[in-house]
DRENTORKOL-3810 file (N, C-alpha, C; in nm, 4 decimals):
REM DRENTORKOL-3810
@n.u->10.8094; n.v->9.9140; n.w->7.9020; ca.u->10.8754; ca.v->10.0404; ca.w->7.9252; c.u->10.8873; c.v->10.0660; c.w->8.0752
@n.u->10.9837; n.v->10.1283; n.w->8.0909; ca.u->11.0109; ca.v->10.1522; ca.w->8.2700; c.u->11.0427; c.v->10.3365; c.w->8.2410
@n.u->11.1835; n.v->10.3481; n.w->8.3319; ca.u->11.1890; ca.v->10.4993; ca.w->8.3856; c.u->11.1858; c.v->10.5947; c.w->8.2318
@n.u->11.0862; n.v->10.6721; n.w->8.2409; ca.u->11.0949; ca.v->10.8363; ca.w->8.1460; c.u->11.0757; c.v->10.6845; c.w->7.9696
@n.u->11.0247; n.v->10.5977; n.w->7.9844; ca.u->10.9964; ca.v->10.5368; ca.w->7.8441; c.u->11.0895; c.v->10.4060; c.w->7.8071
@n.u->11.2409; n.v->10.4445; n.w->7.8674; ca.u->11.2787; ca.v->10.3366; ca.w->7.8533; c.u->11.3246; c.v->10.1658; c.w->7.9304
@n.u->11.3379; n.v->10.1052; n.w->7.8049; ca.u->11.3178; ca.v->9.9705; ca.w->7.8478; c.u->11.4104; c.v->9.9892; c.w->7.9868
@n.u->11.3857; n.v->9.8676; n.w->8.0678; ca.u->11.4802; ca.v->9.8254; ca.w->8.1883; c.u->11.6019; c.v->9.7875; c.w->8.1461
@n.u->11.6595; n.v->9.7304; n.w->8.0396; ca.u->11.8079; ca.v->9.7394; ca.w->7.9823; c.u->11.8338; c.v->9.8217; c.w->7.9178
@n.u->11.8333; n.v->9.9458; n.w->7.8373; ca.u->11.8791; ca.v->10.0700; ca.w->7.8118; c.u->11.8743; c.v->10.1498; c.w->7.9534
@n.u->11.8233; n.v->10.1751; n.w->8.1014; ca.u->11.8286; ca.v->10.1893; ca.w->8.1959; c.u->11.9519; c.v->10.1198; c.w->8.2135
@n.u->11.9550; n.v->9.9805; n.w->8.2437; ca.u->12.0912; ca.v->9.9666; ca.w->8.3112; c.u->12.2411; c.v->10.0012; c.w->8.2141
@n.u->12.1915; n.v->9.9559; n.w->8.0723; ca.u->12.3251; ca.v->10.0726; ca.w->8.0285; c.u->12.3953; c.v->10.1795; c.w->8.0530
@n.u->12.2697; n.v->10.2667; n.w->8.0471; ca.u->12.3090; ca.v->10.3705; ca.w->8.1124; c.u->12.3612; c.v->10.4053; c.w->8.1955
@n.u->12.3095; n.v->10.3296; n.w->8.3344; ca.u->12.3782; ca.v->10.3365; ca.w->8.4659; c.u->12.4837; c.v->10.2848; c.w->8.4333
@n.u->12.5673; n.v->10.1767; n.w->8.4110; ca.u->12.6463; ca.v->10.0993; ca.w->8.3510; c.u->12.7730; c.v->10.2376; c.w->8.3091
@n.u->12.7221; n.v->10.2601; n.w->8.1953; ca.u->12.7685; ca.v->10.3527; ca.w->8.1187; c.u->12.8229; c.v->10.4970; c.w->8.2060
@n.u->12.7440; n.v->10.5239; n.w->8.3229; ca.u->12.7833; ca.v->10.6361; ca.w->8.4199; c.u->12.8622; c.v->10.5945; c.w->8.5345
@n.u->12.8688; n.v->10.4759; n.w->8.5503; ca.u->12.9361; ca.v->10.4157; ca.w->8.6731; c.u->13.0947; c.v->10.4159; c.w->8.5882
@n.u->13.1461; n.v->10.3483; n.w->8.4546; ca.u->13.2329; ca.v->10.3330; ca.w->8.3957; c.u->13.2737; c.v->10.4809; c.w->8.3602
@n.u->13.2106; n.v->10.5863; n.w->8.3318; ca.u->13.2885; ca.v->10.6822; ca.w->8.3207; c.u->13.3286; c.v->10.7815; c.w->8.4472
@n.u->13.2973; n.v->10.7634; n.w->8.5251; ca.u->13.2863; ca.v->10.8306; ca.w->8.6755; c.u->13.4500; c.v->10.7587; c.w->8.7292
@n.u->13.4260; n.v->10.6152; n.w->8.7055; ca.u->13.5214; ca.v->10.5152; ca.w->8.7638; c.u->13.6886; c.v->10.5334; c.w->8.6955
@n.u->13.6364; n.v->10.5999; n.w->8.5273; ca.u->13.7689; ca.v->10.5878; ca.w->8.4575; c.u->13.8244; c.v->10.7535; c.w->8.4810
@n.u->13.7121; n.v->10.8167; n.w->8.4817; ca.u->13.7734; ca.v->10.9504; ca.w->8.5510; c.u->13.8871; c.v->11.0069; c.w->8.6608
@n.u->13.8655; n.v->10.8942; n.w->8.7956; ca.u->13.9294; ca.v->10.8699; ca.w->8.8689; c.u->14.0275; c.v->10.7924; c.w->8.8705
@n.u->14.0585; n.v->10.7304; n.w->8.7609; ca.u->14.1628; ca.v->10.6599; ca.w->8.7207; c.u->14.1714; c.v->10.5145; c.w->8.8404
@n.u->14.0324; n.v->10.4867; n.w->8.8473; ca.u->14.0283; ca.v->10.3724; ca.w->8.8999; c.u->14.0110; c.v->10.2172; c.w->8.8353
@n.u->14.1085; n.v->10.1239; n.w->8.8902; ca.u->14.0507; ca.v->10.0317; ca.w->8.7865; c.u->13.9292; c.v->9.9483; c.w->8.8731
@n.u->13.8652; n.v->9.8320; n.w->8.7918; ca.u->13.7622; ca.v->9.7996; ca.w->8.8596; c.u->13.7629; c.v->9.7081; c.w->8.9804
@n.u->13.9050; n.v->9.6583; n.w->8.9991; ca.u->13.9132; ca.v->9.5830; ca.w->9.1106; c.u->13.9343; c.v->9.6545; c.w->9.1999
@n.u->14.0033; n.v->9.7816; n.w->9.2076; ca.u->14.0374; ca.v->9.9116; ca.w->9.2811; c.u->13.8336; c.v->9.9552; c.w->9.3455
@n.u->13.7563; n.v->9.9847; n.w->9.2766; ca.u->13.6719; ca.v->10.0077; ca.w->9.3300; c.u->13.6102; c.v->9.8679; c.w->9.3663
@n.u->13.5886; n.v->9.7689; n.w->9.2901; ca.u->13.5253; ca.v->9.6910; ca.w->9.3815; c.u->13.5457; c.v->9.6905; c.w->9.4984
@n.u->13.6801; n.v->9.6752; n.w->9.5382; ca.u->13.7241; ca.v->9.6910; ca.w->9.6683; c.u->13.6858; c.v->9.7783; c.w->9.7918
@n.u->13.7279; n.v->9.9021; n.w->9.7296; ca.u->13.6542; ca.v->10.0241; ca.w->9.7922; c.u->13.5087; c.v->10.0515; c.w->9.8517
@n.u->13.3671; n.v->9.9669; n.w->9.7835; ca.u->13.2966; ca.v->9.9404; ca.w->9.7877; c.u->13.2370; c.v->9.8019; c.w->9.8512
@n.u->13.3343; n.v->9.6820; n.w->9.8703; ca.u->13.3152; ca.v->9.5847; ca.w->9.9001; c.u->13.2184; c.v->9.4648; c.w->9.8440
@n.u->13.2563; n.v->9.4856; n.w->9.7103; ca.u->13.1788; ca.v->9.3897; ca.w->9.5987; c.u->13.3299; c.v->9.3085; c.w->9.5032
@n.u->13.2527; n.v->9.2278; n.w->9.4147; ca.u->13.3786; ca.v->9.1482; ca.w->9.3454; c.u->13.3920; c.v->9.2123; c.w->9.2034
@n.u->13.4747; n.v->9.2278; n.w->9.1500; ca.u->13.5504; ca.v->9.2764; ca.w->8.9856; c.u->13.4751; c.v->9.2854; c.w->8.9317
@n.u->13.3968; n.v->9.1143; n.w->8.9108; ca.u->13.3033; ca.v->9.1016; ca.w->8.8495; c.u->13.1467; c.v->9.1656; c.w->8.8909
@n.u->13.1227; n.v->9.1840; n.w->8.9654; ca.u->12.9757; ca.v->9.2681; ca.w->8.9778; c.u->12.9900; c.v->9.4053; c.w->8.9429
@n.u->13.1212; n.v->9.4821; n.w->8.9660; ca.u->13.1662; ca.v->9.6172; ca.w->8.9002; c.u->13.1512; c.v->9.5617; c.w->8.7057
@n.u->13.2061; n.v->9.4666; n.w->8.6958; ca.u->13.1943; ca.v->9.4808; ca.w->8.5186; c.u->13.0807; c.v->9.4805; c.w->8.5104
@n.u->12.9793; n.v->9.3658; n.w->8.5717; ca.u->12.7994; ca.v->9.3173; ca.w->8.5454; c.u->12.7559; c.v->9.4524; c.w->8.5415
@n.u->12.7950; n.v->9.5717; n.w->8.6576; ca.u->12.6979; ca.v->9.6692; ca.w->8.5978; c.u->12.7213; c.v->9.7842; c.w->8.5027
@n.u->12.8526; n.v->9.7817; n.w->8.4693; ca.u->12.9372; ca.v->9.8770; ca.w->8.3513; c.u->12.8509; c.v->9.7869; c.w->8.2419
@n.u->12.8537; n.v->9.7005; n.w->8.1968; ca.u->12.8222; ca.v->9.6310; ca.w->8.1007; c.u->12.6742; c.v->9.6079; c.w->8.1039
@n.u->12.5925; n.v->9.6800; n.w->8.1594; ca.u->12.4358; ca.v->9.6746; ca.w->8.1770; c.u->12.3634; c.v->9.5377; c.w->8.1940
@n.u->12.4242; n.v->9.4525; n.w->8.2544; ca.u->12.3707; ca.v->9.3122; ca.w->8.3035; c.u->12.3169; c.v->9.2830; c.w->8.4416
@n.u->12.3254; n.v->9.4006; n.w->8.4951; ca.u->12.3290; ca.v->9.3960; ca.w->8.6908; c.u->12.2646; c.v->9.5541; c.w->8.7498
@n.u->12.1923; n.v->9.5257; n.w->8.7956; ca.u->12.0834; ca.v->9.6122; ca.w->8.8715; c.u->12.1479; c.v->9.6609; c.w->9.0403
@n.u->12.2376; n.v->9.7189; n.w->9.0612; ca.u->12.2886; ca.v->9.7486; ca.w->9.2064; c.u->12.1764; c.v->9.7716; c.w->9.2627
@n.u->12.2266; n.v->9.7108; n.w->9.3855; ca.u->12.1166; ca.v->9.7331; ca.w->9.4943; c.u->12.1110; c.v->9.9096; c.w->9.5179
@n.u->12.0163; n.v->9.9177; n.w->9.6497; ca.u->11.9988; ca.v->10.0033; ca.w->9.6884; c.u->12.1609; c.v->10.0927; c.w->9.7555
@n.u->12.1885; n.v->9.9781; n.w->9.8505; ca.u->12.3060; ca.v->10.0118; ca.w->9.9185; c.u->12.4406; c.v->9.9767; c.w->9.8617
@n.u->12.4162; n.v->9.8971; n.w->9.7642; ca.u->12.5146; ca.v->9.9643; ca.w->9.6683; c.u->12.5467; c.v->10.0704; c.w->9.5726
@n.u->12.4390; n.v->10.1013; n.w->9.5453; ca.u->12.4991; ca.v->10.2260; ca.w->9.4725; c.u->12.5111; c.v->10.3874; c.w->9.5610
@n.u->12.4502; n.v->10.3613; n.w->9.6854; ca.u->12.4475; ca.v->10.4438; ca.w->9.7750; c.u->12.6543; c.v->10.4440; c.w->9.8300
@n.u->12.6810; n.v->10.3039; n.w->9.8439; ca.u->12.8527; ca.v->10.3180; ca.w->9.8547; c.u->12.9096; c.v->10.3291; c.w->9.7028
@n.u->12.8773; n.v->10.3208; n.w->9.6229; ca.u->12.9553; ca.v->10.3971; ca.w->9.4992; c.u->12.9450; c.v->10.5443; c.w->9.4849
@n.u->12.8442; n.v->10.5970; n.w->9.5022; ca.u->12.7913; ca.v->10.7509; ca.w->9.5480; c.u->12.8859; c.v->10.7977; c.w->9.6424
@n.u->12.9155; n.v->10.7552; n.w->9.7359; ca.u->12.9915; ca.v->10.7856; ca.w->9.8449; c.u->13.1325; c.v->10.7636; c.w->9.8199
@n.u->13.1644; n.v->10.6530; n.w->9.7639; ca.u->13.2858; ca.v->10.6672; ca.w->9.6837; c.u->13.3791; c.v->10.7580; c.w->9.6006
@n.u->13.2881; n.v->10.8311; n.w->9.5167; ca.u->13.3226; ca.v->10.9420; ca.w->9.4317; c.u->13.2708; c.v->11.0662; c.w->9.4839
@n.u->13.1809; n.v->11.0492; n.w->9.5587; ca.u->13.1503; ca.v->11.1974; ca.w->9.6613; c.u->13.0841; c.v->11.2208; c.w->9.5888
@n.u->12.9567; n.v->11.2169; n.w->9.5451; ca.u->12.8676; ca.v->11.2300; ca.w->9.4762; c.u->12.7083; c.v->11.1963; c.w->9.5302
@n.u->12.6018; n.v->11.2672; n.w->9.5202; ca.u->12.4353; ca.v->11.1394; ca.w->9.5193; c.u->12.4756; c.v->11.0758; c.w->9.4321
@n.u->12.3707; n.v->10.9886; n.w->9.4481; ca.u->12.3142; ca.v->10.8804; ca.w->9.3777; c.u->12.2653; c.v->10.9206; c.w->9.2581
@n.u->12.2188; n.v->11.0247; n.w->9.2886; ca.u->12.1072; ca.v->11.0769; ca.w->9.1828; c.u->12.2216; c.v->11.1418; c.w->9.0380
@n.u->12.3217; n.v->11.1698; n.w->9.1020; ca.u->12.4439; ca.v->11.2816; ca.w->9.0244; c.u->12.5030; c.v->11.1799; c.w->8.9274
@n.u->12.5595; n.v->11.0387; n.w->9.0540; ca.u->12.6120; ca.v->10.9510; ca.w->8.9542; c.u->12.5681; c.v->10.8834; c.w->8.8260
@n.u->12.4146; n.v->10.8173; n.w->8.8850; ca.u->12.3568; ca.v->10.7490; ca.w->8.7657; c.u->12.2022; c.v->10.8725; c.w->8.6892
@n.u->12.2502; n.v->11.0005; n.w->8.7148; ca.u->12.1630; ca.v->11.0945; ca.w->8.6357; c.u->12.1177; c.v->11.0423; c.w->8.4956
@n.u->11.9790; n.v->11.0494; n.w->8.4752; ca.u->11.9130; ca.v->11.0138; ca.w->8.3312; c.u->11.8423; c.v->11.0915; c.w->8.3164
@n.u->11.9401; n.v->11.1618; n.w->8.1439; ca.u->11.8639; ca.v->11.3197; ca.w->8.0649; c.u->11.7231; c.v->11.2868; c.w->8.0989
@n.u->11.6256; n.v->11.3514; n.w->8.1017; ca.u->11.5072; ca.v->11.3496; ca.w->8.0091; c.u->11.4702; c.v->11.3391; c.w->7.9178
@n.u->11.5427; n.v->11.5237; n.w->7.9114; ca.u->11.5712; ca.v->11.5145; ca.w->7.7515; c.u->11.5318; c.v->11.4554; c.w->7.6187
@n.u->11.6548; n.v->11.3617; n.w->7.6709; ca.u->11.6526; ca.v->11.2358; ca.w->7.5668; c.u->11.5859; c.v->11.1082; c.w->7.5573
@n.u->11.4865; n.v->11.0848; n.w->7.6408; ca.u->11.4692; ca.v->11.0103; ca.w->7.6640; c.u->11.2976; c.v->11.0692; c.w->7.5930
@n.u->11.2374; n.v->11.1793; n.w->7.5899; ca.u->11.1526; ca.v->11.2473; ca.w->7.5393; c.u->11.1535; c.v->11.2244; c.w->7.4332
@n.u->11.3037; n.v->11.2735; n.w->7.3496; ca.u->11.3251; ca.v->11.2559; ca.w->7.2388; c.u->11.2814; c.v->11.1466; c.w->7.1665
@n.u->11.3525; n.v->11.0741; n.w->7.2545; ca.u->11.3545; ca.v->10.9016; ca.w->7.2230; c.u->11.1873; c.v->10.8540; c.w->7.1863
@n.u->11.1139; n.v->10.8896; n.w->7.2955; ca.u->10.9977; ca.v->10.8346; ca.w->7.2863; c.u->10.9173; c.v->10.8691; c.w->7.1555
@n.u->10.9718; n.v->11.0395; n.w->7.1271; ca.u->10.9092; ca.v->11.1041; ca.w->7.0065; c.u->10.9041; c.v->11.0332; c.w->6.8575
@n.u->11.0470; n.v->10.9901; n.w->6.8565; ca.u->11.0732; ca.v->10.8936; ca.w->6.7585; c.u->11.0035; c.v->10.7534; c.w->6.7261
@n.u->10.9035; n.v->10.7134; n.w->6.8785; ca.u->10.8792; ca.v->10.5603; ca.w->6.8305; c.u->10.7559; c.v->10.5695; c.w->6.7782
END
């Protein structure tokens, strides 16, 4: 178990999962931000698709990208994650 209970890959889903909706919001596609950011297509899919752990200073230029923290972009409920634990 890692952050608030869950595993380290439901973590990067998540992030994954907040980077892809942030990204489609803006009606960006992913080579459009890779770019913007200075990474390749493919490391934008690796972490939409919860396979890839951004660095520090990368997700600090995706943050900055959308004008956002860090903390705003890849935010994780509690909440649910409480929930979650309640259940196991």
């Amino acid at each position: 178990m890692s952050f608030y209970g869950q595993s380290d890959k439901a973590v990067l889903r998540h992030l994954g999962q907040r980077l892809r909706q942030a990204r489609l919001r803006r009606n960006l596609s992913q080579q459009e931000l890779a770019d913007r950011v200075g990474v390749t297509r493919q490391t934008i899919l690796s972490i939409e698709r919860g396979r890839y752990n951004p660095s520090v200073g990368l997700a600090l230029r995706l943050a900055e990208t959308f004008g956002v923290t860090v903390e705003a972009l890849f935010e994780i409920d509690r909440r649910e994650t409480q929930i979650g634990r309640a259940h196991v």
